[in-house]
ZAMARGU-4260 file (C-alpha; in steps of 0.2 Angstrom, whole numbers, plus 5000, padded with zeros to 4 digits):
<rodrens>
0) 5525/5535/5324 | 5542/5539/5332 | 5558/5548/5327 | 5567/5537/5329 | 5584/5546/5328
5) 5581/5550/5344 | 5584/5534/5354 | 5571/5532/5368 | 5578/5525/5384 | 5568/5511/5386
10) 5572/5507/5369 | 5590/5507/5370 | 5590/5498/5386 | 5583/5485/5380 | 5594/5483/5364
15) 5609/5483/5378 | 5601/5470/5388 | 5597/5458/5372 | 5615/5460/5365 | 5623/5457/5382
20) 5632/5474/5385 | 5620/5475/5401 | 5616/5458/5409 | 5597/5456/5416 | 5605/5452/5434
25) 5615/5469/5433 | 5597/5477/5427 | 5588/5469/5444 | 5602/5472/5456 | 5604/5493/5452
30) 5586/5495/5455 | 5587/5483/5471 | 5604/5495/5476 | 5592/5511/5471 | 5577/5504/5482
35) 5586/5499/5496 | 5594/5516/5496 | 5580/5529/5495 | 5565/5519/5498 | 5565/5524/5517
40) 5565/5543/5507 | 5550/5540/5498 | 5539/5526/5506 | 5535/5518/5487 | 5541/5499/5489
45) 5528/5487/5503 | 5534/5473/5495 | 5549/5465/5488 | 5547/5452/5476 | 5563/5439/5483
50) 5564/5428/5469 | 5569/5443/5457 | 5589/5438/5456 | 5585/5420/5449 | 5574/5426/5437
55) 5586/5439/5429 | 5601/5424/5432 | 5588/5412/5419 | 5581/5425/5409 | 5603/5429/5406
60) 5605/5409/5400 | 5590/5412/5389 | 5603/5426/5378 | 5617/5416/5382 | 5609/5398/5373
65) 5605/5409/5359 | 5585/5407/5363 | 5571/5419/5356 | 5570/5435/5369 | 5554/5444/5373
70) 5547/5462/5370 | 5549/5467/5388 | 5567/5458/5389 | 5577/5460/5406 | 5564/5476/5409
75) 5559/5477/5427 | 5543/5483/5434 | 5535/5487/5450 | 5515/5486/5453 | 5502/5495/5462
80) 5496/5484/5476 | 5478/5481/5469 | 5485/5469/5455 | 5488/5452/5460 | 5504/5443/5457
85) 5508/5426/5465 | 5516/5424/5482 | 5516/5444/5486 | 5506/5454/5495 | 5490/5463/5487
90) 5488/5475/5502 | 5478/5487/5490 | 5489/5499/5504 | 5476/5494/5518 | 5477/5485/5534
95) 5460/5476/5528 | 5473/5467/5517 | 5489/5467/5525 | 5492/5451/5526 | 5484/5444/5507
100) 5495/5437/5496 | 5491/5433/5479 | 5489/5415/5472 | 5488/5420/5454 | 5493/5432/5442
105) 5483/5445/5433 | 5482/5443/5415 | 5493/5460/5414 | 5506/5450/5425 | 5507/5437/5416
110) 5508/5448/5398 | 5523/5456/5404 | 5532/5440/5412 | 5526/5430/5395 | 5537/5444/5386
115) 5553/5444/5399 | 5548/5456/5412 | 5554/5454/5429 | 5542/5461/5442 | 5551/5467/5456
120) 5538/5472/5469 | 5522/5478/5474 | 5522/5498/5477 | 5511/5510/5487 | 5493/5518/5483
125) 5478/5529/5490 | 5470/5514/5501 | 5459/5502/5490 | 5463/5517/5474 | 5454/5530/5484
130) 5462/5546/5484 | 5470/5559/5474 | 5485/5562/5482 | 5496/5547/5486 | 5493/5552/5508
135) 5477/5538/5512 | 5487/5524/5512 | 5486/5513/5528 | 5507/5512/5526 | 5510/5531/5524
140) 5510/5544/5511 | 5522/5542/5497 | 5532/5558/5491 | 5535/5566/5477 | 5553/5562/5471
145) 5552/5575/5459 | 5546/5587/5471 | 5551/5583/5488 | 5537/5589/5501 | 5522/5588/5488
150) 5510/5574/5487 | 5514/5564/5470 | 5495/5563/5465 | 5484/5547/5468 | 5478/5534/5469
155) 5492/5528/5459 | 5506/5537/5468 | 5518/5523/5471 | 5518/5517/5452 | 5522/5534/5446
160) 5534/5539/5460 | 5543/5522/5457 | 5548/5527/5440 | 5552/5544/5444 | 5563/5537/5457
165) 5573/5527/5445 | 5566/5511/5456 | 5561/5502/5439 | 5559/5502/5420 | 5540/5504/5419
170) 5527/5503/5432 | 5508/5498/5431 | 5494/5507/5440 | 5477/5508/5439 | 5466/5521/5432
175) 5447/5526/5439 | 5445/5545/5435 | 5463/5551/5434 | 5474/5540/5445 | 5488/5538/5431
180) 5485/5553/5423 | 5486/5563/5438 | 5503/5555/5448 | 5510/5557/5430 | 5510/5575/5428
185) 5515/5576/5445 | 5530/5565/5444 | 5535/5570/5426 | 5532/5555/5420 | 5521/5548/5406
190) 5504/5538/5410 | 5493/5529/5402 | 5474/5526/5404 | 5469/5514/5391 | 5452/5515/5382
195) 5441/5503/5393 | 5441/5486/5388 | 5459/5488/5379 | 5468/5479/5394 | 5460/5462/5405
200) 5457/5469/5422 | 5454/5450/5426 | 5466/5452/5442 | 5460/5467/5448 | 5455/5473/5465
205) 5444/5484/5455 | 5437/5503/5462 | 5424/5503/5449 | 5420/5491/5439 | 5413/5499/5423
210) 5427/5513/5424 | 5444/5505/5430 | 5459/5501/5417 | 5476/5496/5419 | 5490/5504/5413
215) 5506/5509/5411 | 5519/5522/5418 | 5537/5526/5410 | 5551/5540/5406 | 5546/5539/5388
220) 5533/5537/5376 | 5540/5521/5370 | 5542/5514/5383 | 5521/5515/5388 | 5519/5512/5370
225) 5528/5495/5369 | 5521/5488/5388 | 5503/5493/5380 | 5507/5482/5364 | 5509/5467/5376
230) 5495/5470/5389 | 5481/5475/5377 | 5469/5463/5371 | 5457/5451/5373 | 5455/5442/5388
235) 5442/5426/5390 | 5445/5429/5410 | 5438/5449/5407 | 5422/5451/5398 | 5425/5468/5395
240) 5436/5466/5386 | 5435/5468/5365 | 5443/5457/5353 | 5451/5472/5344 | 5468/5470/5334
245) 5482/5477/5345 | 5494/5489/5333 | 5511/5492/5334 | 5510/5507/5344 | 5529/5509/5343
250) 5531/5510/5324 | 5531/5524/5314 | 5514/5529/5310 | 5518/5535/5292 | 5512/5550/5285
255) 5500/5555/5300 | 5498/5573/5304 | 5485/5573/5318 | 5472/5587/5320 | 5470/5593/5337
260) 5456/5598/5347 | 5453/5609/5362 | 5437/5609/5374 | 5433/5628/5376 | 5423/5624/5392
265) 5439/5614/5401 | 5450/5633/5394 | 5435/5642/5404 | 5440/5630/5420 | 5459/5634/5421
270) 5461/5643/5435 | 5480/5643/5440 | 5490/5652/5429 | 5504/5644/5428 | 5496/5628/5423
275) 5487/5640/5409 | 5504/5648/5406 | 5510/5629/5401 | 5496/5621/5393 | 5494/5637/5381
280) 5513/5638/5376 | 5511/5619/5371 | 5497/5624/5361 | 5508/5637/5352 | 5522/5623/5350
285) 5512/5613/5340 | 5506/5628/5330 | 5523/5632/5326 | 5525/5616/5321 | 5512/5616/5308
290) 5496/5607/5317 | 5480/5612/5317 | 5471/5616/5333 | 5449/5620/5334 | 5439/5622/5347
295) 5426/5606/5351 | 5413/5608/5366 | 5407/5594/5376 | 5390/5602/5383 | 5389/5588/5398
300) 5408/5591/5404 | 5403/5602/5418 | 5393/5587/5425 | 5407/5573/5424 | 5413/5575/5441
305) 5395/5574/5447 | 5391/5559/5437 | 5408/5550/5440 | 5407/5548/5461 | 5386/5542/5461
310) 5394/5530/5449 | 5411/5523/5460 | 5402/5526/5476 | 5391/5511/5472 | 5402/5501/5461
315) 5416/5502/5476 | 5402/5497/5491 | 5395/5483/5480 | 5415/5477/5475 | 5419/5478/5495
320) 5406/5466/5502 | 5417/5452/5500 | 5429/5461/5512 | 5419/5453/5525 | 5433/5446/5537
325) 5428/5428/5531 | 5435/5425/5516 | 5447/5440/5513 | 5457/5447/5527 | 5449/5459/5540
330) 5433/5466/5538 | 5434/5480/5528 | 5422/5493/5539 | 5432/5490/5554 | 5449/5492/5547
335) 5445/5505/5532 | 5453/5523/5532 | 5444/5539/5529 | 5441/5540/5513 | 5439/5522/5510
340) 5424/5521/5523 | 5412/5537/5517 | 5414/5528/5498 | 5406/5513/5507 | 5394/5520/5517
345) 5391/5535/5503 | 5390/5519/5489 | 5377/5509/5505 | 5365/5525/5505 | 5365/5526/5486
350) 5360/5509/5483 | 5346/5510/5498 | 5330/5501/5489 | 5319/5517/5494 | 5331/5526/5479
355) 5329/5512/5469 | 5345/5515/5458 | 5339/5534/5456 | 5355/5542/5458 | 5368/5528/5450
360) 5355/5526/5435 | 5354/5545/5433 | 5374/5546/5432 | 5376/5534/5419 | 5364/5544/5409
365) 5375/5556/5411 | 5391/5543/5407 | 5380/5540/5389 | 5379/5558/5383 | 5397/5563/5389
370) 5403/5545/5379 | 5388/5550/5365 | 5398/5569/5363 | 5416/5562/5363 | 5412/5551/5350
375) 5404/5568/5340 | 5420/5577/5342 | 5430/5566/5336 | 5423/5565/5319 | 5430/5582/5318
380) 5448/5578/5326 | 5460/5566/5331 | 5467/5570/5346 | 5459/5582/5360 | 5473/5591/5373
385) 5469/5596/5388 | 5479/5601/5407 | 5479/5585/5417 | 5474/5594/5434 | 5465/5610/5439
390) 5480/5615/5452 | 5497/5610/5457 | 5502/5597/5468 | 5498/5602/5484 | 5510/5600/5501
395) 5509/5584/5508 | 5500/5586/5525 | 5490/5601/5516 | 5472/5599/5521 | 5460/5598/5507
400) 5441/5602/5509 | 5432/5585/5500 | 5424/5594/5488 | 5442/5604/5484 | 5449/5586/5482
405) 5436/5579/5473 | 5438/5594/5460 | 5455/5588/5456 | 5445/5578/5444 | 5436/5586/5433
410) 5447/5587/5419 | 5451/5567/5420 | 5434/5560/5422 | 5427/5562/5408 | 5438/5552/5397
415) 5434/5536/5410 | 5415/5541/5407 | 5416/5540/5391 | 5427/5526/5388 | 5441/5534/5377
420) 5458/5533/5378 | 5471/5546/5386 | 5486/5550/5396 | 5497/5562/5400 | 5517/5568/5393
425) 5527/5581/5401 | 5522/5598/5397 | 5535/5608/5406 | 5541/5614/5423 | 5536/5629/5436
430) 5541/5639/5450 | 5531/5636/5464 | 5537/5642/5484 | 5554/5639/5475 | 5552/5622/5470
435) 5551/5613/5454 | 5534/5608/5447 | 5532/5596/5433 | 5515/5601/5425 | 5508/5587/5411
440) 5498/5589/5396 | 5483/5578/5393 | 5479/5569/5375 | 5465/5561/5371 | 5459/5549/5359
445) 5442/5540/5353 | 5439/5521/5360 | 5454/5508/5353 | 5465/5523/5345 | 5478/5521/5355
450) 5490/5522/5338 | 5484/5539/5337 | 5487/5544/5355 | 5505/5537/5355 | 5509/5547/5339
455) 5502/5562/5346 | 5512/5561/5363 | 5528/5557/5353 | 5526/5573/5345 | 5522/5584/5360
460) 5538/5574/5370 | 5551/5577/5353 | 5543/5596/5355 | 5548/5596/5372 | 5566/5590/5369
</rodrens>
């Protein structure tokens, strides 16, 4: 699947780490020196995990004494505060839970930790993962370090900023309708919204139940490919999730030559130019390169955005009421920000008994034929491409209409709708008031091909080189 002439970083890191030519202590405490340094800069890290030092010291002895080492050996990682981790705090970046702490580990959590990861800290986020920007948070916005002054996309801005901020190896977020797609492209970074029920979401502070997935955030494709070898599969604490082999998505994939496809009603919707001007000259690449590229139509596609809010409106008012200030922190209506609020009191009139379901039921209709057309078009291709957002990342402070944010969207929702797989690679970068902007490219997979997706990207990222 990879060339792997061209040693990844993660992957030569971790070949440093399990020969001894880096220690795991040296790993934890260059991140630590990094974080402590600019962290004030970026507003990323809420919480420090304190233990991090004798964790690296142990997981050292284990190479020393000669003992089996894991996947994720020495790697260190930082994690959106909606996934819980024992002893640090699970703000989900609101006062409602500033003061929760975590008394288990999410089954993610524990993947990564089975494997030798050390986790590091808890990282900021849109309040309760609602936002598109990274500026809803209860703790302040987070910035953009690869473009200082722009917001670095949401909800799942710290993850993404973290690794572009060289705080960590790999960061996990969590991804709705574009919240790890969208931070990516923004932050030159690759994302990863797995297919739903690839990764336990048991753990969770979940936005919408029947849309949310875990996933991960790195510098390279190898790096997302191998944490999603060790998160995915099945989970007897998630019910959603299948018990589907789990390939080696770092291999080579021998061989395969994928077919691309391109939705001629997302090319009728680019409207800025310069993200045109990128996603069009990473069409030509893989032209050149001998791939073949068609058109496929999704008829519904306009509709996802439409379809996608009924949907979390009434998932995330349902998912809130045990934010009641009994059991779990404050109460969640008197401590909520803007957004947070109108999704529970939008989700509160939906579910009225008056409407009886009419508008929820109506968009998962809709989430049927969009997932019923996906499946259609990929009998004809392998992978679709697509741009990962509508406009550039807007300034930080810029004030948005909702429906202007809300249309941020509509070229990531429809792979949550439907179910499937996708992320986003580094495209390329533009000019924009004189400042660098990294621009993503979307690919997109059928349910569970995740192989494909990673083969795909790793092509488009060696193009890129």
């Amino acid at each position: 699947m990879f060339n792997m002439e061209n040693k990844s970083c993660i992957k030569s890191k971790i070949e440093r780490l399990k020969s001894g030519e880096l220690t795991c202590e040296d790993n934890v405490k260059t991140f630590l020196a990094e974080i402590e340094k600019n962290n004030s800069k970026y507003n990323i890290v809420l919480d420090k995990n304190d233990k991090v030092i004798e964790i690296a010291q142990n997981l050292d002895k284990l190479r020393v004494n000669g003992d089996k080492l894991g996947k994720l050996y020495g790697l260190c990682f930082l994690l959106k505060s909606n996934i819980s981790v024992i002893d640090l705090k699970i703000s989900c970046a609101s006062k409602t839970l500033e003061n929760y702490n975590g008394s288990f580990n999410a089954d993610c959590v524990k993947d990564i930790i089975a494997e030798g990861a050390i986790v590091l800290g808890m990282v900021n986020n849109d309040e309760f993962a609602n936002g598109i920007g990274g500026e809803s948070s209860a703790f302040g916005h987070t910035e953009n370090p690869f473009s200082m002054g722009r917001v670095p996309g949401g909800s799942s801005s710290g993850p993404a900023a973290a690794v572009a901020a060289d705080f960590c190896d790999i960061a996990l977020g969590t991804d709705t309708g574009g919240s790890i797609r969208n931070p990516a492209s923004h932050c030159n970074v690759v994302g990863i919204k797995p297919s739903y029920g690839r990764v336990s979401r048991y753990g969770l502070v979940d936005l919408s139940m029947s849309l949310d997935q875990i996933g991960p955030f790195s510098k390279d494709v190898y790096g997302s490919a191998l944490c999603m070898e060790v998160i995915s599969g099945y989970s007897a604490g998630d019910a959603t999730t299948f018990d589907k082999k789990v390939l080696a998505y770092t291999d080579k994939k021998e061989g395969f030559k994928p077919k691309f496809g391109i939705i001629k009603e997302f090319v009728d919707m680019i409207t800025n130019e310069k993200i045109a001007t990128v996603f069009n000259a990473q069409v030509e690449k893989l032209k050149s390169a001998g791939y073949e590229i068609v058109d496929v139509s999704i008829d519904k596609i306009s509709l996802a955005v439409q379809a996608y809010y009924p949907i979390v409106f009434t998932e995330f008012y349902s998912g809130t009421r045990k934010f009641d200030g009994v059991k779990y922190g404050e109460l969640i209506e008197s401590t909520g920000g803007e957004e947070v609020l109108r999704r529970i009191y939008g989700g509160e009139i939906i579910s009225k008994s008056e409407f009886d379901g009419a508008y929820y039921k109506k968009a998962l209709k809709v989430k049927d034929m969009i997932a019923d057309e996906f499946e259609k078009a990929f009998k004809d291709v392998d992978c679709i491409l697509a741009p990962v957002t509508p406009a550039l990342p807007h300034k930080i402070g810029e004030k948005m209409s909702t429906l202007d944010a809300y249309a941020v969207d509509a070229f990531t929702t429809p792979s949550n709708l439907a179910g499937i797989c996708a992320a986003s690679v580094p495209a390329g970068i533009v000019q924009d008031d004189g400042k660098d902007i990294a621009v993503g490219i979307q690919v997109m997979c059928d349910k569970f091909c995740e192989d494909k997706m990673f083969a795909a990207m790793s092509i488009i990222e060696t193009l890129n080189k």
